[in-house]
N, C-alpha and C positions, 0 to 999 in steps of 0.2 A: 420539802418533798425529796430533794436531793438525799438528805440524811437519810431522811428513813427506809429507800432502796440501798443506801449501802448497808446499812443494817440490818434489813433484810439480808442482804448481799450473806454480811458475815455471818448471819444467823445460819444458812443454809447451810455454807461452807460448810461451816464447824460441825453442822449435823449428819453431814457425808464425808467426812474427812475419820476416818477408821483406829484405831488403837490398837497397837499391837506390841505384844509382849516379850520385850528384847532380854537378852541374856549380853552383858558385857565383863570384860574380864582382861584388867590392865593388873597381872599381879608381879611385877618389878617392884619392888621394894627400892625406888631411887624417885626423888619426889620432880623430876622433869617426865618421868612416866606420867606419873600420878597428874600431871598440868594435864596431858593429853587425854589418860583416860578420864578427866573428871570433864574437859573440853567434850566428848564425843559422849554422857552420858548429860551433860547440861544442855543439849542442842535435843537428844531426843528427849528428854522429859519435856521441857519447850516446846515441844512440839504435839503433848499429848500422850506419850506412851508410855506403856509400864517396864521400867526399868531392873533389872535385876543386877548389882553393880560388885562383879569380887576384884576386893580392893583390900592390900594394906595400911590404907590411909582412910578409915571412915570418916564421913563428915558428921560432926555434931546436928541435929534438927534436920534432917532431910525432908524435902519432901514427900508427902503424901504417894504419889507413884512412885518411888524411889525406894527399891528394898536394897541394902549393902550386906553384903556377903565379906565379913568382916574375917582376914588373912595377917592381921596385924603381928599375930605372934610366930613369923615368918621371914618378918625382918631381918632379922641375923643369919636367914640364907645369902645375905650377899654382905660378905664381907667388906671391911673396912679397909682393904689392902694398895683401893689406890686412891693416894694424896700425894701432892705435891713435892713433900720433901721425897717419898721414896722413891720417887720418879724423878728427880735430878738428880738421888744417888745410886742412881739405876740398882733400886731393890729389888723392884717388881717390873715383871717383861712383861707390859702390855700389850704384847703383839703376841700371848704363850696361848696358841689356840688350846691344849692341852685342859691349862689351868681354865681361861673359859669355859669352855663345854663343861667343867667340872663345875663352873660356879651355878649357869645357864639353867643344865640339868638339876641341879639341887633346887634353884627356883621352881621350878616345873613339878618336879616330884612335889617337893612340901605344900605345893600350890593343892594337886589333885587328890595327898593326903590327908590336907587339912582338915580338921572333922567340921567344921560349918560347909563346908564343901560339899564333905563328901555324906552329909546330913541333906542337902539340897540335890545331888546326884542319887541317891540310894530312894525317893519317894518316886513313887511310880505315878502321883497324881500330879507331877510337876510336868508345865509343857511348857514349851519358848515358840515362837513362829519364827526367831533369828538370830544365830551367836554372833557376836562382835569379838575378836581376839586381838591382843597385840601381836606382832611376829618379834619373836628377841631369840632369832639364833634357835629355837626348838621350835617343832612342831609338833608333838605326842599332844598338844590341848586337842585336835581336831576332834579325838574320842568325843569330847562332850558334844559336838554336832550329831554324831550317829547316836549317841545316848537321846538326845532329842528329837532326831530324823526331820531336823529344817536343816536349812539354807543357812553358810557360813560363811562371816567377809572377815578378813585381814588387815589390820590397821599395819601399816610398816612407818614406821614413826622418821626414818629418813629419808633421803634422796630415792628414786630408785634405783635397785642393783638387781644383779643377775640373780644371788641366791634367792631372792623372792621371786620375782619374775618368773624363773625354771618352773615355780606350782600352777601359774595360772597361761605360760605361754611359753618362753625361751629363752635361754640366756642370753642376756645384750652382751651386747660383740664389744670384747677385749679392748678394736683397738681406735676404740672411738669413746666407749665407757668406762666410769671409774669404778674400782674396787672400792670398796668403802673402808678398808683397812689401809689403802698405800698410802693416801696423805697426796695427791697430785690430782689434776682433772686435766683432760684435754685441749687441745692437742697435745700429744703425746711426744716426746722423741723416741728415736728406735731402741734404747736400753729400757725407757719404762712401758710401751708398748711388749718386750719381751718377760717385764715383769708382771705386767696388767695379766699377759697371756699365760705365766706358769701361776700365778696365785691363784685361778680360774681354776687352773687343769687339776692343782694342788687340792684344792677344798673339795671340788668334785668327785676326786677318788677318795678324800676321809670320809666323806658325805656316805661314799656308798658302800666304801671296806670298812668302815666303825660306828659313826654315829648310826645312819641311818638303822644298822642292827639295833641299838641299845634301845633307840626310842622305836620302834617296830615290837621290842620286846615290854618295854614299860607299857605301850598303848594294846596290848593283846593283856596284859595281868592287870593293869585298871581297868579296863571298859569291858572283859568280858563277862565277868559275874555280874555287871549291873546291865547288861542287855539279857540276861540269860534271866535278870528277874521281872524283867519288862513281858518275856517270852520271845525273845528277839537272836538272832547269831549275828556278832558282830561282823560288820562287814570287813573286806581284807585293807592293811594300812594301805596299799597305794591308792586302792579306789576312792577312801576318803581323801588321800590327802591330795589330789589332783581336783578333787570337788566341789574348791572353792569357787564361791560366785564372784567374787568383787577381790580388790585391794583397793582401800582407802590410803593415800599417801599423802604422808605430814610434805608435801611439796608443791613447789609451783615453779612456771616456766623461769620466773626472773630473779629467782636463790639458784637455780641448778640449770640444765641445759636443755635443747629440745630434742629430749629425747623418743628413739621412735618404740612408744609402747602399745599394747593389747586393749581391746576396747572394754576390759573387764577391769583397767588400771585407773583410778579416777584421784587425781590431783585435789589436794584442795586443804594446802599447806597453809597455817595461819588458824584455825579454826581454833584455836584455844583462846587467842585472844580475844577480851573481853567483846562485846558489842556497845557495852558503853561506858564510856572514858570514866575510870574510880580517882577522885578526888584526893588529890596529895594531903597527908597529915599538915595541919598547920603548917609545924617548925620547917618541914623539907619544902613547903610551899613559898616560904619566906625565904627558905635558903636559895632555894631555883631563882624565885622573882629578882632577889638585890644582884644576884651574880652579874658583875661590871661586863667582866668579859668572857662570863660563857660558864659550864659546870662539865666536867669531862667526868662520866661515870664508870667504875671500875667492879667489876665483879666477875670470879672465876666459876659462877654458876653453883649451883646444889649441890656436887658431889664432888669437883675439890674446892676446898678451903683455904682461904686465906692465911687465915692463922697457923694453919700449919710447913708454910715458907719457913726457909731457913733462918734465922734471927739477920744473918749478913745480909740478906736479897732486902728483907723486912726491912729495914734502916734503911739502905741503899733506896727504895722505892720513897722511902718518908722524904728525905735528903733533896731527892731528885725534886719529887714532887712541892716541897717548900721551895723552887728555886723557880717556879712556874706563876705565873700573874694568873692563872687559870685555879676556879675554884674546885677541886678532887673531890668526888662523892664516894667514896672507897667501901664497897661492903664487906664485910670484916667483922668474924664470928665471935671476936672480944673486943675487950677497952685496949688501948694503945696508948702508952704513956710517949710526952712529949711532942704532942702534935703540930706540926707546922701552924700558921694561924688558916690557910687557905686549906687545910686537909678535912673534912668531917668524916667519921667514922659509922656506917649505920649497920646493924646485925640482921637486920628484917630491910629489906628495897622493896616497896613497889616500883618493880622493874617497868611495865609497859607504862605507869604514870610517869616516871621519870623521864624515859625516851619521848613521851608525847610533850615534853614542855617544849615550850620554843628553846631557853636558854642552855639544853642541852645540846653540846655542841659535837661529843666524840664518846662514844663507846669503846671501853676495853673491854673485850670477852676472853673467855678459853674458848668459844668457837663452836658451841653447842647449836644441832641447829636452831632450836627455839631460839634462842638469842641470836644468830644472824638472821632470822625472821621476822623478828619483833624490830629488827634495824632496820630491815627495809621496810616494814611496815608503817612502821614512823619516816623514814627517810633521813638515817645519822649515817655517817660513816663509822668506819670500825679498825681498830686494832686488834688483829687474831692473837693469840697463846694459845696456839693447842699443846693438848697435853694427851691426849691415848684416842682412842677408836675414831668413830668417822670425826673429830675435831680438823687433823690434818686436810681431808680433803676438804670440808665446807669452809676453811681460812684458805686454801690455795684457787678454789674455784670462788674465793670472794674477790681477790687481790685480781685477779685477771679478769674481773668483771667490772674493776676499776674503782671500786668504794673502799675498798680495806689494805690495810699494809698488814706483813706477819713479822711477829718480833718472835725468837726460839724462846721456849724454857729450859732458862742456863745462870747460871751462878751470876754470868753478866748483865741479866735482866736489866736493873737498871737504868742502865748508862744507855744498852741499848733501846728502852723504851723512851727513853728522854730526848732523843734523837729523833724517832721514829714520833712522835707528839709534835716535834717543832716542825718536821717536814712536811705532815700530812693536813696540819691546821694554819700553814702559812702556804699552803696548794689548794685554789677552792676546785678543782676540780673534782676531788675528791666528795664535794658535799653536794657538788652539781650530781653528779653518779650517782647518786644515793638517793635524791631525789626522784630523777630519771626512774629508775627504778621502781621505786616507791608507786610511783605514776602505772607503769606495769603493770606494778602487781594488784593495786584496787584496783585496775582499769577489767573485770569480769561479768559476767552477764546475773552473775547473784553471788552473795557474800558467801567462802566458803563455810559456815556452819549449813549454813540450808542448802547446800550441793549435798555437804554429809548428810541430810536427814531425808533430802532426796532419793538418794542413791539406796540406801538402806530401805525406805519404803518400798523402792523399785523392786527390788532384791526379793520384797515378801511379796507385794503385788504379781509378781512374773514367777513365784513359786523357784525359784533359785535365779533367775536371772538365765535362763540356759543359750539366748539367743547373743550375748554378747560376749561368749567363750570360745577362745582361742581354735581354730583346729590341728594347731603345732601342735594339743598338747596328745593326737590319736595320730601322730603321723610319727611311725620309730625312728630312732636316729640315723639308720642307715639308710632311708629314704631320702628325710631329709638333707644327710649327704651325696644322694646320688652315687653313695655306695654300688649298690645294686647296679646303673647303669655301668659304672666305673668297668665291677666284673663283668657285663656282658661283653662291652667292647674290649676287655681285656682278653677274652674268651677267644673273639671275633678275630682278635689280632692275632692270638696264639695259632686258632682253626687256620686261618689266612695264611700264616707264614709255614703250618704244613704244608698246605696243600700247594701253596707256590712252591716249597722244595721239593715235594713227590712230583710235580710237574717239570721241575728244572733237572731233577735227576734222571725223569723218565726220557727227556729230552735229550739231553746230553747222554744216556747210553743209549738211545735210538742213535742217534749222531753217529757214536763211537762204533756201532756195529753196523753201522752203512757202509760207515770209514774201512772198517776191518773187512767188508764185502769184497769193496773197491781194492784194495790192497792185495787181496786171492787173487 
């Protein structure tokens, strides 16, 4: 009897639980995007809805609800310009907002010019109920929300930072938040506090003397012939681009800090990883199981490469690592002649199977956040390398969080990584921390995939979600400094200090002509 009310139960459910037809669009061409956006499009199809997925990376055999909007030949908008060697022979300035925004906007453009795109924009019988966007540094995609007139949420794939924030509420204060370019998290000393505060001031005026022009102008010459053929006038760019409902953030409180955000901000870092633990290949099952004393896994992540270190770092890491009782799981884009006996070499990692074996004992990263996420997730500690964008801060806000040590990317690699391995694995505190942690971050009231598919249902259910939006974002800046009072009392004081002098003067020459009276 039991069974057949809950079966009823679900029958019901599933009969009043509604379908709706999302529009998503992860189009970075770098395949740790592509983890996220194919995470945030496997959680709503799971969920029952029709998905509309633009993506450089199609999947072979999709599902049935699952249409891809195939961007693949787009690739080559983002350059191949940072790997490892050109970054320790300081080729390329990863900090060159210039060359960014150049690379950014080229994404973006080729994304809205792409003809399966702009084939899926240009039909007038196409509708969405709600766009899903990455934010990477542009915003010109909003166009396609007014092209569809729903309701639009923002995935921001890191920590939270102010430049996202400012769309849906305020800028978080300098001098308690990180920039996501400095490489440091808080507390702050007073030299990087002064830094946090001009890099702030600095993006804010490009924001609003250059970029904000360019893409103000690409989003009026794409979106307005295709509202013009709808029968529609585009709306003006600020109103959309203030209009978002939600931000989904690849984050949670025990990778980054407690930060105090807007109620339209929803957390719920992790949802890429799998929900159920994929099964190690044979040979790497075998190799985890015999490890005597443990398997320290090494990978610089998707987008730099191993293989491309300089031949000296490359030896020097082999060297070191032969001189360790610990078995190295090294992933590493070719074959490698001369292998220690304890080094294995693999081109493909199942990265989150790996971190979930017991006898994985340390992860190396470059400090992507996916991968310090998937460490806490599992509960390993970590060795950072960053190497360019937010890397720097998610290794400096790991180390202070007490699970991670940071070794630099420097010719010395090595010697210093071999150091940094005997310290941090003859310190169990380090793997206590990690744990702790770990405990954290499962410790939530629902796993986050199903906070995402929540929040997003919510989003179409509440017709934009209008109730959980900021009122910072209708109160002008000089309100909110108290500008305005600042002048009245400045005014007050001004009026004040006449009219005390026209009284002190009126004074003292009433005085002076009594005086002058008296004197006749």
């Amino acid at each position: 009897m039991n069974k057949l009310c809950f079966l009823i139960f679900v029958f019901l459910n599933a009969s009043f639980s509604e379908s709706y037809k999302i529009l998503v669009s992860f189009p970075v061409p770098s395949k740790s995007h592509k983890i996220l956006g194919d995470g945030v499009v496997r959680h709503l199809v799971k969920a029952g809805h029709e998905v509309t997925y633009i993506t450089p990376y199609p999947a072979n055999n999709p599902p049935s609800s699952l249409r891809q909007i195939d961007i693949s030949s787009d690739v080559n908008a983002f350059p191949d310009v940072i790997n490892l060697k050109a970054i320790l022979q300081k080729e390329v300035n990863v900090q060159d907002w210039r060359q960014f925004f150049a690379i950014v906007t080229r994404v973006a453009n080729g994304t809205l010019s792409n003809v399966n795109v702009q084939r899926l924009l240009n039909d007038p019988n196409e509708t969405f109920d709600l766009f899903i966007t990455e934010w990477f540094f542009t915003e010109v995609q909003i166009g396609i929300a007014a092209v569809y007139d729903c309701p639009y949420i923002w995935v921001s794939t890191i920590e939270p930072h102010w430049v996202i924030t400012r769309l849906v509420d305020e800028y978080l204060h300098p001098a308690y938040n990180s920039d996501m370019l400095l490489g440091s998290s808080p507390p702050f000393s007073f030299y990087e506090r002064v830094l946090q505060l001009t890099s702030q001031l600095m993006m804010t005026a490009i924001k609003v003397f250059y970029t904000n022009g360019i893409e103000e102008k690409t989003y009026t010459d794409v979106f307005s012939p295709l509202l013009a053929k709808r029968g529609k006038v585009l709306p003006p760019y600020n109103e959309v681009l203030y209009n978002a409902s939600l931000i989904i953030g690849n984050s949670h409180v025990s990778l980054g800090q407690a930060t105090r955000l807007p109620q339209n901000y929803k957390s719920v870092g992790g949802y890429h990883i799998d929900d159920v633990e994929t099964s190690l290949p044979e040979d790497l099952k075998q190799l985890l199981d015999n490890a005597k004393y443990g398997v320290i896994y090494f990978s610089m992540g998707s987008i730099l490469k191993s293989k491309d270190m300089p031949d000296e770092i490359k030896t020097g890491l082999l060297r070191i690592f032969g001189e360790l009782k610990y078995t190295i799981l090294w992933k590493f884009e070719e074959a490698l002649p001369n292998l220690p006996s304890n080094v294995h070499i693999i081109q493909w990692a199942p990265q989150q199977s790996i971190l979930a074996h017991p006898n994985c004992i340390l992860f190396i990263t470059h400090g992507g956040l996916l991968s310090t996420t998937e460490a806490i997730h599992f509960g390993k500690p970590i060795i950072g390398i960053p190497a360019f964008a937010d890397q720097f801060t998610n290794v400096d806000r790991m180390v202070k969080k007490g699970f991670a040590k940071k070794v630099d990317l420097s010719f010395t690699l090595a010697e210093d990584l071999k150091e940094t391995i005997v310290d941090i694995l003859k310190d169990p505190s380090y793997a206590k921390r990690a744990k702790e942690l770990s405990f954290i971050y499962h410790d939530r009231p629902a796993t986050p995939g199903a906070e995402l598919v929540h929040w997003a249902e919510h989003v179409v259910r509440t017709r934009g979600a209008p109730h959980l939006r900021s009122p910072a974002l209708h109160v002008p800046l000089h309100q909110k400094c108290y500008l305005d009072l600042v002048a009245l009392l400045v005014a007050c004081f001004i009026l004040i200090r006449i009219v005390l002098r026209k009284l002190i003067n009126l004074l003292f020459n009433r005085k002076k002509a009594v005086t002058k009276k008296k004197q006749n």
